[in-house]
MDTraj code that builds the backbone (N, CA, C; nanometers):
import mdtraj as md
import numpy as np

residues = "UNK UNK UNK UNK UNK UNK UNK UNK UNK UNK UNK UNK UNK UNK UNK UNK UNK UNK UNK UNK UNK UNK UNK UNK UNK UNK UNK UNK UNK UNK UNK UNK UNK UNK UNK UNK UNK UNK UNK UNK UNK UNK UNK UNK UNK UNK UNK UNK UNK UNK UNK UNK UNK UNK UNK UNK UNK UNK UNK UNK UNK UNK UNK UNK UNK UNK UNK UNK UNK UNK UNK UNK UNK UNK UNK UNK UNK UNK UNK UNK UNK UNK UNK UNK UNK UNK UNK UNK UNK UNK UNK UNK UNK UNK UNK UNK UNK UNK UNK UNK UNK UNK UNK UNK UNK UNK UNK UNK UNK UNK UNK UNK UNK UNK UNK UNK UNK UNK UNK UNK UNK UNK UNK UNK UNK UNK UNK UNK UNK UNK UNK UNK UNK UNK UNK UNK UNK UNK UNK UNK UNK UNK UNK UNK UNK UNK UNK UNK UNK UNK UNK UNK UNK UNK UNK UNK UNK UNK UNK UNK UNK UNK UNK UNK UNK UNK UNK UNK".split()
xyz = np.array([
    [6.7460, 7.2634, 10.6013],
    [6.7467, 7.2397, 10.7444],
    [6.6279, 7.1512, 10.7797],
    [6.6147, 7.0806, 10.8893],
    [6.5236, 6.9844, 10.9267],
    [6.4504, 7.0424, 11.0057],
    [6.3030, 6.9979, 10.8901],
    [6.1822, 7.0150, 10.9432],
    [6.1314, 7.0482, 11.0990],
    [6.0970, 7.2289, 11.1267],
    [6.0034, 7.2114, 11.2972],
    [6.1632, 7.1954, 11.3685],
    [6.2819, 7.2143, 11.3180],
    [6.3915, 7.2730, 11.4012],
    [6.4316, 7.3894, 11.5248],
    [6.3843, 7.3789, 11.5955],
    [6.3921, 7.4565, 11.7476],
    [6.5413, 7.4837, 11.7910],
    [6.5697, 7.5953, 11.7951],
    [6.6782, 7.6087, 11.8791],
    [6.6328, 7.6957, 12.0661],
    [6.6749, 7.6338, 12.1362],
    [6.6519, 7.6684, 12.2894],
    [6.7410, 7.6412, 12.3799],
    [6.7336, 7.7000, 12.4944],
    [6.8369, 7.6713, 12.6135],
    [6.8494, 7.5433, 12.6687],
    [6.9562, 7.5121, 12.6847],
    [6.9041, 7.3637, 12.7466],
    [6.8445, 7.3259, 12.9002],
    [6.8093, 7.2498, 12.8844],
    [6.6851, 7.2331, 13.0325],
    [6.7847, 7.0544, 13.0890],
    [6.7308, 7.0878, 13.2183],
    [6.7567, 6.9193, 13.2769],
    [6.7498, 6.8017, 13.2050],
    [6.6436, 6.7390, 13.1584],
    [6.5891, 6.6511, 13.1028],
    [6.6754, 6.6343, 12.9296],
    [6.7558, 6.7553, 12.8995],
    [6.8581, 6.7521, 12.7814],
    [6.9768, 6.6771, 12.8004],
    [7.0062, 6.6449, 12.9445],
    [7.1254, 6.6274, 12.9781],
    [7.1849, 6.4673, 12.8577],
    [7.0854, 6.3579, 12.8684],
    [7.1256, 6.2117, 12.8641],
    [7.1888, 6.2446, 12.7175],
    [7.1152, 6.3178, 12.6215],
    [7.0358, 6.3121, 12.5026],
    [7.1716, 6.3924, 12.4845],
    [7.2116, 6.5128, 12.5093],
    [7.3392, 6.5806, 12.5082],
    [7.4062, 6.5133, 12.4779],
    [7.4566, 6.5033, 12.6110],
    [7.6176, 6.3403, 12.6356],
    [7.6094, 6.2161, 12.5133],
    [7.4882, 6.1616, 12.4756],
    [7.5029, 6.1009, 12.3748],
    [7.5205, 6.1220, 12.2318],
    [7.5014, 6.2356, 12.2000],
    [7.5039, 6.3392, 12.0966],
    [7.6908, 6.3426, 12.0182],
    [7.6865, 6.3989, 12.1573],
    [7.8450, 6.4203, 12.1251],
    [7.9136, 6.3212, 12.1395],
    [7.8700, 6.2019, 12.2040],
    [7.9547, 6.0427, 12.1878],
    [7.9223, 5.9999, 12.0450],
    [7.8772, 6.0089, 12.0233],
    [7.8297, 5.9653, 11.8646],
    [7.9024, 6.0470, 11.7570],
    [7.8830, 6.2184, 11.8114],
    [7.9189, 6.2876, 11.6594],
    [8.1078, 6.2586, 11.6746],
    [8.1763, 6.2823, 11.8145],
    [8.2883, 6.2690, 11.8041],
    [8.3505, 6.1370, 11.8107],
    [8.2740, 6.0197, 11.8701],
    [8.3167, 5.8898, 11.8213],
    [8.3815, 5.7928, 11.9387],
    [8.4027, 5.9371, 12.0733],
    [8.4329, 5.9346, 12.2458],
    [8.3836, 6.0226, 12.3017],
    [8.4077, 5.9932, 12.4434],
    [8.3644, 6.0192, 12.5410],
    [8.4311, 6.1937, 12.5459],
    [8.5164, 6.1926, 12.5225],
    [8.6033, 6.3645, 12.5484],
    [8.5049, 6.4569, 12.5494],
    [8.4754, 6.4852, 12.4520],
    [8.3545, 6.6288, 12.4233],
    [8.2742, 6.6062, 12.5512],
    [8.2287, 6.5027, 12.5684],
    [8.0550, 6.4811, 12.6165],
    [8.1340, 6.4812, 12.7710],
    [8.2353, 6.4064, 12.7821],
    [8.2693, 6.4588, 12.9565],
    [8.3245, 6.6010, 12.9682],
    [8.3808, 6.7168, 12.8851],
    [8.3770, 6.8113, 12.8701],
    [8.2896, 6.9058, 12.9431],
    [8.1749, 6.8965, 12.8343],
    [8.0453, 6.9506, 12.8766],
    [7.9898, 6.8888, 13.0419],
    [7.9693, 6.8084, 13.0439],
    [8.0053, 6.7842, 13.1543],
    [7.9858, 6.8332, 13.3102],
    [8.1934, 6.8149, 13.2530],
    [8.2619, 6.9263, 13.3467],
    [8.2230, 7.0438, 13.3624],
    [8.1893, 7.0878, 13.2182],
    [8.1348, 7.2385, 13.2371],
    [8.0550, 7.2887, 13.3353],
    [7.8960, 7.2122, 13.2831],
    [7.7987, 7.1865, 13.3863],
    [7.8011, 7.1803, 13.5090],
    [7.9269, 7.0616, 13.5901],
    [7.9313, 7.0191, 13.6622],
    [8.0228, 7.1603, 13.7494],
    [8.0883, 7.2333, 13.6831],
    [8.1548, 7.3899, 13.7436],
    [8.0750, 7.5087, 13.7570],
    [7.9623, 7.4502, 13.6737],
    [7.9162, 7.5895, 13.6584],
    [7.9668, 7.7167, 13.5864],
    [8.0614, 7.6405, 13.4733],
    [8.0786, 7.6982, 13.3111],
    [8.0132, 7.7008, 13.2397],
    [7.9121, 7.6542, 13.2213],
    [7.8166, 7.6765, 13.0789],
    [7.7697, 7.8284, 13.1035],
    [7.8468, 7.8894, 13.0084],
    [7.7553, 8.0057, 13.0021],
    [7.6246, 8.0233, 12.8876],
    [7.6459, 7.9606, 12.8417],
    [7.5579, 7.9187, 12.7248],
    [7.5701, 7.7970, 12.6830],
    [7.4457, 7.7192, 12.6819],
    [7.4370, 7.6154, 12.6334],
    [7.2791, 7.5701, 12.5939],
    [7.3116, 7.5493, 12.4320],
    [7.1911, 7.5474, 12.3342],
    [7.1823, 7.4186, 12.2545],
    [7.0352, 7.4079, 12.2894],
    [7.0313, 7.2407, 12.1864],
    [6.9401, 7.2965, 12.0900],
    [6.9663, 7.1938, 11.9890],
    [6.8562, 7.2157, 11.8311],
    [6.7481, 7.0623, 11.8773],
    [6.6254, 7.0962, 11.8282],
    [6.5585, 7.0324, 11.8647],
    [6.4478, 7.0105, 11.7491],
    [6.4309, 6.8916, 11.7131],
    [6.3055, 6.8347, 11.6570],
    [6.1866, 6.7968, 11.7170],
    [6.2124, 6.6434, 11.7222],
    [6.1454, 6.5572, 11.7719],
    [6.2069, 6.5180, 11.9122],
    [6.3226, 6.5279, 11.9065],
    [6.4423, 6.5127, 11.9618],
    [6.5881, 6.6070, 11.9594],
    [6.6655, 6.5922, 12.0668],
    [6.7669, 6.6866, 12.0351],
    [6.8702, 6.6300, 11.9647],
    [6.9228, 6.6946, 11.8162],
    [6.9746, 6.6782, 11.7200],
    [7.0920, 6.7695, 11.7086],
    [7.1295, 6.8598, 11.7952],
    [7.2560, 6.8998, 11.7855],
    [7.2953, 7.0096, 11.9468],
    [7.3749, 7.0208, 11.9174],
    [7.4450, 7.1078, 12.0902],
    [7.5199, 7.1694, 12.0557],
    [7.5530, 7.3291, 12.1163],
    [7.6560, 7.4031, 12.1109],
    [7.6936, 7.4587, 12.2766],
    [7.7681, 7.5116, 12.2942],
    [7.8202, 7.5185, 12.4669],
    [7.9269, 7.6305, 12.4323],
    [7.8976, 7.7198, 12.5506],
    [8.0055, 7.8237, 12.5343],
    [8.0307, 7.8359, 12.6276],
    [8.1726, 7.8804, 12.7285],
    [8.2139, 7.8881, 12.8616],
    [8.2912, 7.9948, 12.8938],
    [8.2845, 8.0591, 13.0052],
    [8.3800, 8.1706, 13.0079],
    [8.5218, 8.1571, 13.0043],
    [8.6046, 8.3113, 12.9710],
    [8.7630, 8.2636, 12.8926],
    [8.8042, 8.4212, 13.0080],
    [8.8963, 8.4303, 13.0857],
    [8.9239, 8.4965, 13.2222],
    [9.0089, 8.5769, 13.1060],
    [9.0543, 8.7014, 13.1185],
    [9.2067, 8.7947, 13.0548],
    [9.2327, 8.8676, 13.1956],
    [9.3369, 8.8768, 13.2345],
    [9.3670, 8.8816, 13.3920],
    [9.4168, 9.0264, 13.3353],
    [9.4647, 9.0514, 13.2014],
    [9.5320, 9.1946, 13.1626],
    [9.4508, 9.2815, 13.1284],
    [9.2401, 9.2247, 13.1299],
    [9.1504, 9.2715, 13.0418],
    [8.9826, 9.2563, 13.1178],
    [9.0519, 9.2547, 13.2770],
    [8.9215, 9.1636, 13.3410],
    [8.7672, 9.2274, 13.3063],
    [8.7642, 9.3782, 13.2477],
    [8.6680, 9.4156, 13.2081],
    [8.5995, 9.3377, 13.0958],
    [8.6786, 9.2673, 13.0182],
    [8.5949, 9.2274, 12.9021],
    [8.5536, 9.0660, 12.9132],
    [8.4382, 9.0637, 12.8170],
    [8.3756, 8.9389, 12.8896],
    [8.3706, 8.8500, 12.7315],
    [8.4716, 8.7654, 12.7569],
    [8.4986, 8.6522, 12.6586],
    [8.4597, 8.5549, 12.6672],
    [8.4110, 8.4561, 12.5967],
    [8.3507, 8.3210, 12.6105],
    [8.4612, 8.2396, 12.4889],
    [8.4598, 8.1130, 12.4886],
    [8.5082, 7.9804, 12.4229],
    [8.3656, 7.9035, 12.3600],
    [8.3530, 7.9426, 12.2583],
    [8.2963, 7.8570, 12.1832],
    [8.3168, 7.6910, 12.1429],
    [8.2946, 7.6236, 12.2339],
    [8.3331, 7.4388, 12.2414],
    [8.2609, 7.3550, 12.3170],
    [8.2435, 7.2452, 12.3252],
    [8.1926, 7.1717, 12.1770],
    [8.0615, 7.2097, 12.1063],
    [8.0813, 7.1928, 11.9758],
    [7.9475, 7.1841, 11.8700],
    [7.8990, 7.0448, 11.8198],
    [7.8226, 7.0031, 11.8481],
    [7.7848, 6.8678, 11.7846],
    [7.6522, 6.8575, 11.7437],
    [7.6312, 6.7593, 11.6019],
    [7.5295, 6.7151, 11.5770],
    [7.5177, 6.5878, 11.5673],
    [7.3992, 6.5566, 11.5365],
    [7.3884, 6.3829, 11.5529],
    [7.4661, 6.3266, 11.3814],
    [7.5332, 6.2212, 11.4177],
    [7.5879, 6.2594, 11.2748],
    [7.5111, 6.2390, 11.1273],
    [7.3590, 6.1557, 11.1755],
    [7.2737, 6.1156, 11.0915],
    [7.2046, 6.3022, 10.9645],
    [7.2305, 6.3691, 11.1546],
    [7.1885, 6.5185, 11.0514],
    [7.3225, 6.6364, 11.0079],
    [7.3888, 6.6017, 10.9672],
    [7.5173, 6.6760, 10.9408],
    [7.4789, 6.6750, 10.7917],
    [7.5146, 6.8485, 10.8037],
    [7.4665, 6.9203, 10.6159],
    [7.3598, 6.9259, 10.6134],
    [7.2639, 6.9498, 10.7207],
    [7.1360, 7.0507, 10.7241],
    [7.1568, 7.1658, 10.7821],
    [7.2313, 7.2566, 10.7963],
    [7.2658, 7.3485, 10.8549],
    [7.2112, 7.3565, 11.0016],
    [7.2153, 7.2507, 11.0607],
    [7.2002, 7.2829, 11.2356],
    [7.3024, 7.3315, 11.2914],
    [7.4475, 7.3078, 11.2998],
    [7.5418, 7.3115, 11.3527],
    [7.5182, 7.5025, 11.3468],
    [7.4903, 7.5058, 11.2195],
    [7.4861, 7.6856, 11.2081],
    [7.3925, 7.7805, 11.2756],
    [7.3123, 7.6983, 11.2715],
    [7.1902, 7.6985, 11.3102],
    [7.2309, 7.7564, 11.4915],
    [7.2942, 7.6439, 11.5251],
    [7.3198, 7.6793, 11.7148],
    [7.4180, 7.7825, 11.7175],
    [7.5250, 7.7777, 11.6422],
    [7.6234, 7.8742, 11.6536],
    [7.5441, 8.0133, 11.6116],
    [7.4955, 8.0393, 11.4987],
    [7.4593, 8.2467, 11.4744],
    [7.3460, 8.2247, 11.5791],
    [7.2480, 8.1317, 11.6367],
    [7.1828, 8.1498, 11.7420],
    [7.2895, 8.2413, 11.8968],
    [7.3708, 8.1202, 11.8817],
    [7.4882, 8.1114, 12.0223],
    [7.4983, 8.2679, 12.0380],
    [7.5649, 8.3187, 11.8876],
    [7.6701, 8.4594, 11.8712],
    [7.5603, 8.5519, 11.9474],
    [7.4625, 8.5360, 11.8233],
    [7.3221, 8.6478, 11.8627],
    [7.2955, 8.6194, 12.0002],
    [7.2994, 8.5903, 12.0721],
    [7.2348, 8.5656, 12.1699],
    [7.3357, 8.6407, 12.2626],
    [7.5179, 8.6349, 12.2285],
    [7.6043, 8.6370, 12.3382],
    [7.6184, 8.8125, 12.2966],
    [7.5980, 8.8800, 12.1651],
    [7.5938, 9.0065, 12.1401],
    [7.4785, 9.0423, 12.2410],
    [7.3642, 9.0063, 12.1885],
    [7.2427, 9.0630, 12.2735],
    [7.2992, 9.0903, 12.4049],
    [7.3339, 9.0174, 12.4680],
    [7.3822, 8.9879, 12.6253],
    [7.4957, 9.0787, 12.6694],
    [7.6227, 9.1464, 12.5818],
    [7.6671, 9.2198, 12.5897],
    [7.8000, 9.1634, 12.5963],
    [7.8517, 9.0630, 12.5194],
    [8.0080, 8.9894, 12.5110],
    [8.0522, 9.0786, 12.4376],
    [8.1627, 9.0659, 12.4711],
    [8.2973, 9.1391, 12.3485],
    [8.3925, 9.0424, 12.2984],
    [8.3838, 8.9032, 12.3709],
    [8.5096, 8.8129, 12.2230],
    [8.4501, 8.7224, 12.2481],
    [8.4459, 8.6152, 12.1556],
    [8.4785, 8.4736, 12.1564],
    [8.5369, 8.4116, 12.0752],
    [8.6519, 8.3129, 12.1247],
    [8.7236, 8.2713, 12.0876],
    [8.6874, 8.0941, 12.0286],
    [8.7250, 8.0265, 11.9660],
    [8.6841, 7.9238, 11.8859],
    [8.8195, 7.8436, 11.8454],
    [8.8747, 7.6912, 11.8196],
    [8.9400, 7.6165, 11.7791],
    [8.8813, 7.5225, 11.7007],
    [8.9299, 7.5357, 11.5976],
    [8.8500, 7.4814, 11.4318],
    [8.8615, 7.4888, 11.3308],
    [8.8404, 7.4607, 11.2606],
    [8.8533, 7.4893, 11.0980],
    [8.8173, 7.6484, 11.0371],
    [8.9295, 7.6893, 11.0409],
    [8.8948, 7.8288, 10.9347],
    [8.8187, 7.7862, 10.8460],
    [8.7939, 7.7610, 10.7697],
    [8.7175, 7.7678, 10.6057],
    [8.5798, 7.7979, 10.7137],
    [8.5589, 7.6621, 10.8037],
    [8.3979, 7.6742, 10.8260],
    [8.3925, 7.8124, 10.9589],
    [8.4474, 7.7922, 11.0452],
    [8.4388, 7.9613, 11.0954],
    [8.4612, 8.0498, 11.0964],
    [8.5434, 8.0736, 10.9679],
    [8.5556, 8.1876, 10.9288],
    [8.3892, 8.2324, 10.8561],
    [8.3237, 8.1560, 10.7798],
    [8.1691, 8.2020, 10.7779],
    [8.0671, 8.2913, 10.9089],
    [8.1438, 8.2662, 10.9734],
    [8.0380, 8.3689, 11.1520],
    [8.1507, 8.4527, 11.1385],
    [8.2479, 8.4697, 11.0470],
    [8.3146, 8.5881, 11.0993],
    [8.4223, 8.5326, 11.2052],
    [8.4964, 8.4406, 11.2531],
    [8.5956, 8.4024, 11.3039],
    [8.7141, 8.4484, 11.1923],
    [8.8203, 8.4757, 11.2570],
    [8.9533, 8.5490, 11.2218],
    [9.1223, 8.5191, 11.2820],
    [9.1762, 8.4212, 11.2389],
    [9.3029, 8.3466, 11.3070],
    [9.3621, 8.4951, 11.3088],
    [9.4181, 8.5539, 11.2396],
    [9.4659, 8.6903, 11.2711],
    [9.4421, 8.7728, 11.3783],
    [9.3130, 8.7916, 11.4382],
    [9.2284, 8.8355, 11.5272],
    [9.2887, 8.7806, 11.6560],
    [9.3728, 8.7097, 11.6707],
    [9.4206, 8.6163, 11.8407],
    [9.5497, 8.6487, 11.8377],
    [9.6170, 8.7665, 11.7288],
    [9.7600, 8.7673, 11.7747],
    [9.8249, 8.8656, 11.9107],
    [9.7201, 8.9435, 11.9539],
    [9.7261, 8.9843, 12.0845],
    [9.6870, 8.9109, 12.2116],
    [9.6548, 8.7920, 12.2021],
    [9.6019, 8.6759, 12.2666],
    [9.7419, 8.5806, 12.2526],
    [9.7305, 8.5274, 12.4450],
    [9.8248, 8.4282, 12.4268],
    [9.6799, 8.3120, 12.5175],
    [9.7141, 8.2152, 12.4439],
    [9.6441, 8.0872, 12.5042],
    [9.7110, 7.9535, 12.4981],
    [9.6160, 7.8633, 12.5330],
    [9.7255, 7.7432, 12.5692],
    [9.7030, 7.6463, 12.4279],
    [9.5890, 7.7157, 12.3401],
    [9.5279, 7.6542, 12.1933],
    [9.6028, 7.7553, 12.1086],
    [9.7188, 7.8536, 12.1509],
    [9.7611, 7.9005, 12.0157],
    [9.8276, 7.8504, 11.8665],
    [9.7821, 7.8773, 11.7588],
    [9.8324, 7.8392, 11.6216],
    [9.7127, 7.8925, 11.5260],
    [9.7234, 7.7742, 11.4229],
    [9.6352, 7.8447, 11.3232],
    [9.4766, 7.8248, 11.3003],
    [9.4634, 7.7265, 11.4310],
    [9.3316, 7.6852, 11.4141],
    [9.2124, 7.7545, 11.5051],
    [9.3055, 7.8461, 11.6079],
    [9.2432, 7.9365, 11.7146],
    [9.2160, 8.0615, 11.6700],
    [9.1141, 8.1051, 11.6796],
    [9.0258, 8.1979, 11.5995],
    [8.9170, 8.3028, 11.6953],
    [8.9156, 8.4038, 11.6495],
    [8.8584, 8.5110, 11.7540],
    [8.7243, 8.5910, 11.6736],
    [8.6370, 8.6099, 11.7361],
    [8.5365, 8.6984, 11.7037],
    [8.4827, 8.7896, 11.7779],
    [8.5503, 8.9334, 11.7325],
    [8.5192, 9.0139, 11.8398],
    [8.3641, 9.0763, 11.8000],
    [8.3091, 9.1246, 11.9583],
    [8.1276, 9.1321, 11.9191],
    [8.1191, 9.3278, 11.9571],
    [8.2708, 9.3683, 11.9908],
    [8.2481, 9.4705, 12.0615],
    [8.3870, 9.5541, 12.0121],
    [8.4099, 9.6748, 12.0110],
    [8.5482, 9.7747, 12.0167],
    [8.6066, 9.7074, 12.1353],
    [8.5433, 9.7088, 12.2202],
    [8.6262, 9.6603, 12.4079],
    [8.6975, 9.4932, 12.3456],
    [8.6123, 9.3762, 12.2602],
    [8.6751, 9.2574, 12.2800],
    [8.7971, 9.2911, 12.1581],
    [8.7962, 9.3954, 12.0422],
    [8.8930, 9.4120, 11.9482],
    [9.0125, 9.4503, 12.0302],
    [9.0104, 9.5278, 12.1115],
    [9.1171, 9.5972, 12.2705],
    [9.1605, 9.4679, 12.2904],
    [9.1420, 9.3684, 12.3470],
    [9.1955, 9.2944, 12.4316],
    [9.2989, 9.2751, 12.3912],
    [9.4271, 9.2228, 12.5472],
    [9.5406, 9.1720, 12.4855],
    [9.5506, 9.1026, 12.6143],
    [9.6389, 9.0010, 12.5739],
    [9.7707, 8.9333, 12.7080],
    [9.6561, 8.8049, 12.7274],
    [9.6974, 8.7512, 12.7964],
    [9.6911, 8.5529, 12.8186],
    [9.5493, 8.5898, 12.8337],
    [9.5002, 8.4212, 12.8372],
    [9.3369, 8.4235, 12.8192],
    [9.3627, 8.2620, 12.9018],
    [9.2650, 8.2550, 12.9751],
    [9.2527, 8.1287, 13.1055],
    [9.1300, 8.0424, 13.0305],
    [9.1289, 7.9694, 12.9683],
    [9.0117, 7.8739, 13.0222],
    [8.9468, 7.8060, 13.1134],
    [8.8343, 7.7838, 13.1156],
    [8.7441, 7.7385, 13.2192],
    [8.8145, 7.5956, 13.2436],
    [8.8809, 7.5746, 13.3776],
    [8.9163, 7.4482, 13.3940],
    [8.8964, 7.3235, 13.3531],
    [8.7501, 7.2913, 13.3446],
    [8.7322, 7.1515, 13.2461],
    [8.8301, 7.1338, 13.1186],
    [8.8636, 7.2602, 13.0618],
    [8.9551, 7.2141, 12.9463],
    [9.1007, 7.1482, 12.9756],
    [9.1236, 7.1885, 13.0917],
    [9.2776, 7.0888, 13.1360],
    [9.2131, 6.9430, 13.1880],
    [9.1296, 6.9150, 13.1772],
    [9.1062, 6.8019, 13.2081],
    [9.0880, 6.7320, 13.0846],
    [9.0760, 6.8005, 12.9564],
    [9.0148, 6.7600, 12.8268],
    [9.1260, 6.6475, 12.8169],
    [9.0906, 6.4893, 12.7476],
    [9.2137, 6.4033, 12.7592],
    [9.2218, 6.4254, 12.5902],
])
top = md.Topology()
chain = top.add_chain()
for i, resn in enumerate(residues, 1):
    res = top.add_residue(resn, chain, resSeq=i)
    for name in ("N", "CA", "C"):
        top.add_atom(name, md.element.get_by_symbol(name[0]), res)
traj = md.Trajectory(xyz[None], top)
């Protein structure tokens, strides 16, 4: 991992450095107007940059509504980005078991994720885990990590935070 690596909340002054982050690691604009949106709703429920010298990677988590489950408090793990110069220093991991730890501490019971099994299934993500879940990302790449007995309970549709219907 790279040297004097900080992981922290993000502050104002993260914003430019963000948005460019994720234009770079994904190659467009999508992710980075995403986040955004998030911001701009007042979805970020979490949102963490890795930091050097500079900020070198971002993770963002947003709330996920169960209208059949309103007690339990789910988040969406999306977008993760690093700069792509530092990809395979373990930052990306780095923000995410930060993200988790942080959303256990706090008292979540699911979060849900769209991605590559091989790599999230390492935090413990589980495609099996979402078959009581209906969403608008269902298949094999939507993946659940429950932090609680209450988020393993859940069942029936799951809402995302509006910015994602805007996702192009």
């Amino acid at each position: 991992m790279t040297s004097g690596l900080r992981i922290r909340p993000e502050e104002p002054g993260d914003r430019t450095a963000i948005r460019s982050l994720h234009v770079a690691a994904f190659g467009g604009d999508a992710e980075a107007d995403l986040v955004d949106r998030l911001r701009r709703d007042g979805d970020l429920s979490l949102s963490l940059v890795a930091c050097a010298d500079t900020v070198l990677g971002h993770v963002a988590f947003s709330p996920l509504t169960l209208p059949e489950a309103p007690g339990i408090r789910a988040l969406a793990l999306a977008p993760v980005a690093v700069l792509p110069d530092f990809h395979a220093q373990g930052i990306g991991t780095a923000l995410i078991e930060d993200g988790l730890q942080r959303l256990a501490d706090e008292g979540a019971d699911l979060v849900l994720v769209l991605g590559d099994p091989a790599y999230y299934g390492e935090f413990g993500f589980q495609a099996e885990d979402t078959s009581a879940l209906s969403t608008p990302y269902d298949g094999p790449y939507l993946q659940a990590l429950f932090l609680t007995e209450a988020g393993r309970n859940a069942r029936g549709p799951v809402a995302y935070a509006n910015a994602f219907a805007e996702l192009a």
